[in-house]
ZAMARGU-4260 file (C-alpha; in steps of 0.2 Angstrom, whole numbers, plus 5000, padded with zeros to 4 digits):
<rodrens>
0) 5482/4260/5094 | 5477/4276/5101 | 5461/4276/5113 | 5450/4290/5112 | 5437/4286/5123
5) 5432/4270/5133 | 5413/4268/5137 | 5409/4266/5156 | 5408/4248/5162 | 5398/4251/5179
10) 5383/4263/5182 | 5385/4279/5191 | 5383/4278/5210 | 5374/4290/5219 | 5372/4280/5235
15) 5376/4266/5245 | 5364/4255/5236 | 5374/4252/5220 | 5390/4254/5227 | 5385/4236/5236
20) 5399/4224/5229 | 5384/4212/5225 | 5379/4224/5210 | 5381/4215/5196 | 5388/4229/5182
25) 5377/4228/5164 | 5377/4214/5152 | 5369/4206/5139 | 5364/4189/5145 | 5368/4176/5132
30) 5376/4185/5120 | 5390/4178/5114 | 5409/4183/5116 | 5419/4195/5104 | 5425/4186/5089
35) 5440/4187/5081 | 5444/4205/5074 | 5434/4209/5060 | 5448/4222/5051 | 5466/4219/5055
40) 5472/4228/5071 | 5483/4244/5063 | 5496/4252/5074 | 5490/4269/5081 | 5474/4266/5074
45) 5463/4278/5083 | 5448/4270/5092 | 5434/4270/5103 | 5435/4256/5115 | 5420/4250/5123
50) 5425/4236/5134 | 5413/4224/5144 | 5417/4209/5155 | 5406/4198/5166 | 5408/4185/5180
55) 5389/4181/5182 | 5382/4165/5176 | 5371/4163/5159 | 5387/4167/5150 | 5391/4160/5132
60) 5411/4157/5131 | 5427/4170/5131 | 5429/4179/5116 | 5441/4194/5108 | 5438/4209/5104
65) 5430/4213/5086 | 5434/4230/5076 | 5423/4241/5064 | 5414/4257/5061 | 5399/4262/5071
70) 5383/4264/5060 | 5366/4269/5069 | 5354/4257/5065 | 5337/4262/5075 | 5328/4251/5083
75) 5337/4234/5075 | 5320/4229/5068 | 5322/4219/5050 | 5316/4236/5043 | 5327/4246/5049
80) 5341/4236/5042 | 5334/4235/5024 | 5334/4252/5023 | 5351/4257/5032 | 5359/4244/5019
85) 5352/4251/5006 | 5360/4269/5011 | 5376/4260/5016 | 5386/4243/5015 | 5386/4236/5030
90) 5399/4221/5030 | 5408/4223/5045 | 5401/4236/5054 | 5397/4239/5071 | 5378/4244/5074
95) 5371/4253/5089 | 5351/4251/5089 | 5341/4259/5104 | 5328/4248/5116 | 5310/4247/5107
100) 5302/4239/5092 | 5312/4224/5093 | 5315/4211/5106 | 5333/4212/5113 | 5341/4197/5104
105) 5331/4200/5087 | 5342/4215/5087 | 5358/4204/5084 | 5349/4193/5074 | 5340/4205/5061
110) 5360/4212/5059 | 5367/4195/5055 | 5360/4193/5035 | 5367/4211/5034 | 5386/4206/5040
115) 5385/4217/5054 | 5401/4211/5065 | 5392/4217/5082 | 5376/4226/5090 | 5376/4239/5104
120) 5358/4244/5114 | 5356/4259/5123 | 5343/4268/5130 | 5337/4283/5120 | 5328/4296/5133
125) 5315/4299/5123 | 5310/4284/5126 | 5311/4280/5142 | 5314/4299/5150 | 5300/4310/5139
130) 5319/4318/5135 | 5325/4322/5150 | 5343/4318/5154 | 5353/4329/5168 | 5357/4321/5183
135) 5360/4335/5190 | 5343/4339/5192 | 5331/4329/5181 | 5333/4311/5183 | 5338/4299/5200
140) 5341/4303/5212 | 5330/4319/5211 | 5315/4310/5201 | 5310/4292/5193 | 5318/4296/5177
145) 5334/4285/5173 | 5352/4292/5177 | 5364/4293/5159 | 5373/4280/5164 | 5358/4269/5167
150) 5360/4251/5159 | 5344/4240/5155 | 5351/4222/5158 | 5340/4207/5150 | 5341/4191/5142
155) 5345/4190/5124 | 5340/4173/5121 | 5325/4169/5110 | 5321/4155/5119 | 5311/4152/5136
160) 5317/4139/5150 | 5331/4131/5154 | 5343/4130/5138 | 5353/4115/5144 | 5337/4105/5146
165) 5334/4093/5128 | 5319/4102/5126 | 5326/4117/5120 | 5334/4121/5103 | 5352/4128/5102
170) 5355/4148/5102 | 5351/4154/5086 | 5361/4171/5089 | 5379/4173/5085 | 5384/4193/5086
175) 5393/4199/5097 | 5379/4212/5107 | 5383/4223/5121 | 5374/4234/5132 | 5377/4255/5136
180) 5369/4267/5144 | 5364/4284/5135 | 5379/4294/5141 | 5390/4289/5128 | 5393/4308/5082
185) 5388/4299/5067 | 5394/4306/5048 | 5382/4301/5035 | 5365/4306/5027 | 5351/4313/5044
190) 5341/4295/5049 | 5323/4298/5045 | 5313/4306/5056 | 5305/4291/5064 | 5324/4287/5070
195) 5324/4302/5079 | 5327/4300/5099 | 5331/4312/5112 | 5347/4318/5111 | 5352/4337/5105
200) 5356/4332/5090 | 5354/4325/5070 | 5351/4306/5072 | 5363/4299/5057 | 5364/4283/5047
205) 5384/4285/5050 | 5398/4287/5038 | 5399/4276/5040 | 5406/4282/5057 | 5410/4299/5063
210) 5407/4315/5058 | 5421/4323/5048 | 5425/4336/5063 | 5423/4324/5076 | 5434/4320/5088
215) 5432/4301/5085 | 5434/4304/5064 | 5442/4291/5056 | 5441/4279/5071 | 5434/4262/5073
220) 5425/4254/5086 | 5431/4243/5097 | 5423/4230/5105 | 5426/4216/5117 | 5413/4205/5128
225) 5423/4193/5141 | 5405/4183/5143 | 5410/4166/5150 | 5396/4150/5154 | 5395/4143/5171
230) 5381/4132/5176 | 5374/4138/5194 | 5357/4129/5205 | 5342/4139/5205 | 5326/4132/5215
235) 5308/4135/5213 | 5300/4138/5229 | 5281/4131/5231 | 5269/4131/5244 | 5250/4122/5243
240) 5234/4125/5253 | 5224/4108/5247 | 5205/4110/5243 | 5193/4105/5253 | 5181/4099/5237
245) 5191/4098/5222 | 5209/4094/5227 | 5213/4089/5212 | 5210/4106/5202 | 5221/4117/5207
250) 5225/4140/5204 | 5242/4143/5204 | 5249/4159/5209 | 5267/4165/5205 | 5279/4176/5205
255) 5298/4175/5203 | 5311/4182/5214 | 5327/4184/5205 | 5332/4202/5201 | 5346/4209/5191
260) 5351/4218/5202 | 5341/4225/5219 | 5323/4223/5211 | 5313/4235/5222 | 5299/4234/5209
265) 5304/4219/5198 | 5299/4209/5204 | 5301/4213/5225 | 5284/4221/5221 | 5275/4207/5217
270) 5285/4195/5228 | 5279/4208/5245 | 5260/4204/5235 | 5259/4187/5235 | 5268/4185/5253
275) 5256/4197/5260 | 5242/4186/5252 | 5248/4170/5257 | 5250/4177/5276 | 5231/4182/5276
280) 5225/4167/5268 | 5239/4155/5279 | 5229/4164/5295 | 5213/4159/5289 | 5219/4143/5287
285) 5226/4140/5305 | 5210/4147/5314 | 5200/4134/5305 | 5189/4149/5295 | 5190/4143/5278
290) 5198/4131/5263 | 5196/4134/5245 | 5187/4123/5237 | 5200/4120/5224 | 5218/4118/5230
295) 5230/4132/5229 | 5247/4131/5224 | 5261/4148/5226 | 5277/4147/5216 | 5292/4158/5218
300) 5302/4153/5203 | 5318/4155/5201 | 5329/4162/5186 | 5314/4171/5178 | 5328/4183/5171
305) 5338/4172/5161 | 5324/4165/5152 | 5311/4162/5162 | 5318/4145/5167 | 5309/4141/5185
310) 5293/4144/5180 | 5296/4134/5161 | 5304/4118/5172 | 5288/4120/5181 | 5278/4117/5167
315) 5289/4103/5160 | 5289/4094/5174 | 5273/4096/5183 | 5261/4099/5169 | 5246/4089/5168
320) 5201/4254/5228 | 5209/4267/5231 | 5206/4285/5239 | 5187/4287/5232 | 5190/4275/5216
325) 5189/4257/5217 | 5203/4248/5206 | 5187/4242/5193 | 5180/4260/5192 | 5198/4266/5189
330) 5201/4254/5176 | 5184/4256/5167 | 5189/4275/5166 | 5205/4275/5160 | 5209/4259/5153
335) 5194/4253/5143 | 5186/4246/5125 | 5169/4245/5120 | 5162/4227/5117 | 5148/4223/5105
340) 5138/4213/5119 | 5143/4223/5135 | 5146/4240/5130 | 5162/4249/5138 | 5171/4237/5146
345) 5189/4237/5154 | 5200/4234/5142 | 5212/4217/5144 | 5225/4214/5134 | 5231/4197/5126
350) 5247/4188/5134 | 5254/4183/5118 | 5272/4183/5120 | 5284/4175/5132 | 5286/4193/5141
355) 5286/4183/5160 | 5282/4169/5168 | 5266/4164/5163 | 5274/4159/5145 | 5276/4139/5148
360) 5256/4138/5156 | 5251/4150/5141 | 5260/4144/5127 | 5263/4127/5130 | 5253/4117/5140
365) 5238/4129/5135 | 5234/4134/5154 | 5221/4150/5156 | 5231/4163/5163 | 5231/4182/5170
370) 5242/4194/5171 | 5242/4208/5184 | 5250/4227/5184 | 5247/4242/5193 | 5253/4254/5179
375) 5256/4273/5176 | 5247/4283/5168 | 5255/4284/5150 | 5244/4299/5141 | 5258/4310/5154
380) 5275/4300/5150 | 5281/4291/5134 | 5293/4280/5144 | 5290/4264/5138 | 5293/4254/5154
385) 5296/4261/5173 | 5314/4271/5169 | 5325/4261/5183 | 5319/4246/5175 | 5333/4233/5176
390) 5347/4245/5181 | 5354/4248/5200 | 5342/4261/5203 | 5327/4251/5207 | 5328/4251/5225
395) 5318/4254/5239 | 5322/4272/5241 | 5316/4273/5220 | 5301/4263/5225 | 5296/4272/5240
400) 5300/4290/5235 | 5293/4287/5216 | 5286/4273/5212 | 5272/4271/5229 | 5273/4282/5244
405) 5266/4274/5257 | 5265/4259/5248 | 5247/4263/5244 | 5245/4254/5228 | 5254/4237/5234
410) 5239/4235/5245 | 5227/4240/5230 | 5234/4226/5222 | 5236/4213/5235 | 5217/4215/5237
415) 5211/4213/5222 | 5223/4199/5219 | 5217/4190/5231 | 5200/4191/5229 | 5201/4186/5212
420) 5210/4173/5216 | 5197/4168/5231 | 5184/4167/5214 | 5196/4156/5206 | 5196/4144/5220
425) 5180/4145/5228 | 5166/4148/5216 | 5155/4133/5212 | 5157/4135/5197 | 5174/4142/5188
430) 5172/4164/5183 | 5175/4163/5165 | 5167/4168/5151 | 5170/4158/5134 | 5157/4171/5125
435) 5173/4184/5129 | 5183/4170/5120 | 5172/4172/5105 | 5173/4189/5105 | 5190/4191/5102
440) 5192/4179/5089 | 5179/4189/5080 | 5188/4205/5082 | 5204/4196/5076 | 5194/4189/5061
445) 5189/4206/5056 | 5206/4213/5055 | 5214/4197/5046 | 5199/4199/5033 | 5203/4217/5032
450) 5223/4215/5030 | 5223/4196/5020 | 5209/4192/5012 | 5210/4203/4996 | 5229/4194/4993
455) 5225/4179/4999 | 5211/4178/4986 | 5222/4184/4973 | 5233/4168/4976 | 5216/4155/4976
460) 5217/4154/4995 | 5199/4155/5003 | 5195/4164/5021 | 5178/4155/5021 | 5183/4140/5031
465) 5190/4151/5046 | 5175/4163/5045 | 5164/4145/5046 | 5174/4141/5059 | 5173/4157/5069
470) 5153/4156/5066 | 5153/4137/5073 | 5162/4145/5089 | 5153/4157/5094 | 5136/4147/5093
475) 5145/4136/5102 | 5149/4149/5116 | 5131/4157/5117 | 5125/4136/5117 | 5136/4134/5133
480) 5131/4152/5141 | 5112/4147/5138 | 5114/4129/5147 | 5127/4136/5161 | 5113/4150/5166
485) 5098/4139/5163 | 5103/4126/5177 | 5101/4128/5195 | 5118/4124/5197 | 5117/4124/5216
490) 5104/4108/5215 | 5112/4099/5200 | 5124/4085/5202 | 5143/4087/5206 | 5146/4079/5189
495) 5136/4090/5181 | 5147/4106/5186 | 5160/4097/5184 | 5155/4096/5166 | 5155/4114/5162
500) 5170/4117/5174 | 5181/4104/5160 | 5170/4111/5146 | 5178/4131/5153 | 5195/4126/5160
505) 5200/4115/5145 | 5196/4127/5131 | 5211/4132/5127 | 5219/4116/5127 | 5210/4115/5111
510) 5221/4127/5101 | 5237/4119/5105 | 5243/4113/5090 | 5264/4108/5092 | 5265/4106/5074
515) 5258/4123/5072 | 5277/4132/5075 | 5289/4122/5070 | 5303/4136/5072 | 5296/4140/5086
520) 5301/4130/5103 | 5287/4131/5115 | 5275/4142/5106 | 5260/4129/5102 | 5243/4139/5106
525) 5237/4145/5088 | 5228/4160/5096 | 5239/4168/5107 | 5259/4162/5100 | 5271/4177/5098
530) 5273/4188/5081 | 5282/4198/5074 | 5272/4205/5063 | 5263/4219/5074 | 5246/4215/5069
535) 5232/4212/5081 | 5227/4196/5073 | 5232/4177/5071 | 5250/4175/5076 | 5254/4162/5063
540) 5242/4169/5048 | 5249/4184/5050 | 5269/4181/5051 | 5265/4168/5036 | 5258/4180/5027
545) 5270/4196/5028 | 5282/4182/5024 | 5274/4177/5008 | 5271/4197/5006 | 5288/4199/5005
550) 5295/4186/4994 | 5282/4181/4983 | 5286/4164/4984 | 5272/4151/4981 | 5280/4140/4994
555) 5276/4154/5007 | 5261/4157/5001 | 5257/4137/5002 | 5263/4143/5020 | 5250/4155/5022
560) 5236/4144/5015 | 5242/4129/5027 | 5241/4142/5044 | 5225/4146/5036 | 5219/4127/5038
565) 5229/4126/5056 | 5220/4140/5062 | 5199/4134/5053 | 5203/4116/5061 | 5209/4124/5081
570) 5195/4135/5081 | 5181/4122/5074 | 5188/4109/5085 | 5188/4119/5101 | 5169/4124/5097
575) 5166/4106/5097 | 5172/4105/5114 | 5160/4117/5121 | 5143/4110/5112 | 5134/4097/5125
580) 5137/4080/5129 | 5124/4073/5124 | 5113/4063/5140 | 5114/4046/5138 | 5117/4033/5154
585) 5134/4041/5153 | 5134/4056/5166 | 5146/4046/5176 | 5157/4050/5159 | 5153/4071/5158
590) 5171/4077/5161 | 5189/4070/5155 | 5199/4067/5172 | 5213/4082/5168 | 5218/4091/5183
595) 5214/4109/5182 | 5229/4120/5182 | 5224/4139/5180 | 5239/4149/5182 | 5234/4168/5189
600) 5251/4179/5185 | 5254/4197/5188 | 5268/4208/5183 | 5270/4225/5179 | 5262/4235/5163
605) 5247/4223/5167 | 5244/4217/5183 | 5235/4200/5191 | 5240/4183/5200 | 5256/4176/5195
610) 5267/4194/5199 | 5281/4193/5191 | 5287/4210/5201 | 5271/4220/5197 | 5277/4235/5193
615) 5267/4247/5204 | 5271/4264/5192 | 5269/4278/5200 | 5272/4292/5187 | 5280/4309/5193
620) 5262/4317/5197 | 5257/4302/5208 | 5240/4300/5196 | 5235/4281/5195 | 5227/4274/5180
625) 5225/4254/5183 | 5225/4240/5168 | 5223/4222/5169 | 5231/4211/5156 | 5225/4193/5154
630) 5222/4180/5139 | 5204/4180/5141 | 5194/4166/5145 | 5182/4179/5151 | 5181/4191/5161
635) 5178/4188/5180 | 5160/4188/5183
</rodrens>
């Protein structure tokens, strides 16, 4: 066998920061190890040999090399798959897909029905570089763009928390998948022009494999991933300033700590947030200024990056301005929506994946959350995501000479999380809005009515019964409003607040449903589960529906009708938690005794009070634009 080239297996260095022993060289974190060779090993058979190995925890057993030809496949969405097949058979092939359109592991397992032996992931610089990709003198160390041989590491489960716990499923992905960077010629028909990335050249399907005149023609890929499993301690780390009214309602505030490799912005940029806060607020404390009214509790979690397991055992086993522009007037200018009650508005988006760790209060104990990020500004760059993301160049020196100079926009940030989280524990009555609620399950109903409703009428499934139920709700919410605003809430009885407090902090509790995702662990809220459908509506509706679009089936389109009745009975049932009580002798009897638990998360692309490594981005001209993302409960009044 004759080896023709060998991909890279660490990052280039440029300084003493990744040649640190520590730095942990690129992998894909629970794939699973090479299997036996796909094609027969041929003597002198020329190859391309891309080699991994690993010695970090989270690993899925040793393995061997696999063997085939290399086919581009895009983004590895289910898409992209269907038509490569249809260009070229792909039973035994090795596919390289770039980062975007599809989560990490969904890569490897849209391939799998195909025969694909084994996925490679790289990051295309269009993507992530608007193009640019000499390090001589356009990427780190002389701007924030990322090096060639940058690696994005990540987790490729498709599970959150801890995957030895019995509450977990077993992995449901079983290629081979490896990560490269961009520094590393396809034969075969030009990819269509939404394949295009940044390189110099004709994306092609592949041959498949190379180019006739290529060096590498006739050659297979090699592949070998040495990922082995080893079972390490990881801790969450929790501190609690107890109410001096409410004890027993509590605001949590997290952030993890665990980086894949330095972590100067994820997620040391949120951890150097909430430290700073809980220094202020600590001090306070000590002089004898001031206690929340609710209690406070801060979590550094531990192991966010393999699956968010710190914050997910947490939830099993605890539930129950800047310059002249303030950071609202920045985010109403740049980062905003117009609402049919309030005109333009900020714009917050929904935290409907497991993306970080607010997904275990989210999305299975049904916990208000809010997630915070001090972004760039993305009408100058088309990078997906900060370009050092998850590679040995997100260091301090990036941080400080790219990302925030002076550290400016950490302080930005560390105000305005602790003031809203000051709200949160403090206010008499709890800042959230269930009108907003309303509101976008009325925007959602339009666009499901727009996409659904002819097809879904076509197969004698009605929408009636969730329009009714979207009705029911939002009287429901202008009810409340009307009774919250028509009290004198400062003269009214504890029991009484308390009342509306349950009837704001236990709304979403309502639209947990755990029969609602059966294949689904941990996603039970009917309104904000993940999907992979890319519609801005019902999670569940929708990925039913492009199911039953797709096969024709009647049993998924009995499916569809049967998320339709999930989703009509969620939504009328949490209205019903928001009409009043009605007054009997019973005051004593106004709220169930459910502590309150609203989580407050911040990260980057978003930003607010649970930080997982808000990631302050600072793009190249040093323009801020600010956006909050949070499942809305409200906004903050």
């Amino acid at each position: 066998m004759t080896v023709l080239h060998t991909a890279r297996e660490r990052e280039k260095s440029y300084g003493p920061d990744q040649e640190d022993p520590a730095v942990v060289q690129p992998y894909a974190a629970y794939s699973p190890a090479g299997q036996p060779q796909v094609r027969p090993s041929i003597p002198n058979l020329p190859m391309v040999s891309i080699r991994f190995s690993s010695t970090l925890a989270g690993m899925l057993g040793m393995g061997e090399m696999i063997t085939g030809k290399l086919v581009y496949a895009n983004q590895g969405k289910p898409s992209d798959y269907m038509r490569l097949n249809e260009t070229l058979d792909l039973r035994g092939t090795i596919a390289i897909t770039r980062y975007g359109g599809a989560g990490r592991a969904a890569k490897a397992i849209n391939a799998a029905p195909y025969g694909v032996a084994g996925v490679l992931v790289y990051t295309d610089p269009l993507d992530i570089n608007d193009g640019l990709m000499s390090d001589a003198n356009e990427t780190y160390p002389h701007s924030w763009y990322m090096p060639p041989s940058g690696v994005e590491r990540g987790s490729f489960s498709t599970k959150y928390g801890d995957l030895l716990t019995p509450y977990l499923a077993a992995k449901d992905m079983n290629l081979p998948l490896l990560l490269i960077g961009y520094h590393s010629q396809l034969g075969g028909e030009a990819a269509p022009t939404d394949w295009q990335g940044g390189f110099n050249c004709t994306y092609n399907f592949g041959g498949p494999g190379f180019k006739p005149e290529s060096e590498f023609k006739d050659s297979d890929v090699k592949l070998e991933v040495f990922n082995y499993a080893e079972q390490r301690n990881s801790s969450n780390v929790m501190g609690i300033i107890r109410g001096s009214v409410e004890p027993d309602r509590y605001v949590i505030y997290g952030n993890h700590r665990d980086s894949w490799v330095h972590g100067a912005i994820d997620p040391s940029s949120g951890t150097s947030v909430m430290l700073e806060v809980t220094r202020v607020l600590g001090r306070m404390l000590k002089q004898g200024r001031w206690r929340p009214r609710r209690s406070i509790i801060f979590g550094s979690w531990g192991a966010e990056e393999f699956g968010l397991i710190g914050s997910a055992e947490y939830t099993e086993v605890k539930a129950p301005g800047l310059e002249s522009m303030s950071v609202y007037d920045n985010w109403i200018r740049y980062f905003n929506r117009t609402s049919p009650a309030y005109g333009t508005i900020p714009r917050v988006r929904y935290l409907s994946g497991a993306g970080s760790d607010y997904a275990g209060f989210v999305h299975y104990l049904g916990i208000t959350s809010m997630d915070i990020a001090y972004t760039y500004d993305q009408t100058k760059t088309k990078a997906r995501i900060y370009p050092a993301y998850h590679t040995a160049y997100d260091t301090f020196d990036y941080a400080s000479r790219y990302i925030d100079p002076g550290f400016t926009s950490h302080q930005a940030v560390a105000r305005t999380a602790g003031n809203v989280l000051l709200r949160l524990a403090d206010s008499l009555l709890l800042p959230l809005n269930c009108s907003d609620y309303a509101e976008s399950l009325e925007g959602y109903l339009a666009t499901a009515v727009e996409l659904y409703q002819t097809a879904l009428t076509s197969h004698s499934i009605s929408m009636e019964p969730l329009k009714s139920a979207v009705v029911l709700f939002r009287s429901a919410a202008t009810q409340l409003d009307q009774f919250i605003h028509g009290s004198d809430l400062a003269n009214e009885t504890p029991l009484k607040v308390r009342r509306f407090n349950d009837q704001l902090m236990l709304l979403d509790r309502a639209f947990l449903d755990p029969q609602a995702f059966p294949e689904k662990y941990g996603f039970r809220h009917v309104i904000w589960a993940s999907s992979s459908a890319g519609k801005a509506t019902f999670p569940g509706l929708a990925d039913a529906f492009a199911r039953a679009s797709s096969s024709g089936l009647a049993r998924d389109w009995a499916t569809a009708h049967h998320q339709l009745s999930i989703l009509s009975q969620a939504i009328e049932g949490a209205a019903h938690t928001l009409l009043d009580v009605p007054s009997t002798s019973s005051e004593t009897l106004a709220g169930p005794r459910v502590s309150l638990h609203l989580y407050s998360s911040c990260r980057p692309t978003q930003s607010l009070l649970h930080f997982h490594g808000a990631r302050w981005l600072r793009p190249p001209d040093r323009k801020y634009r600010y956006s909050l993302g949070f499942k809305p409960l409200g906004r903050v009044r």
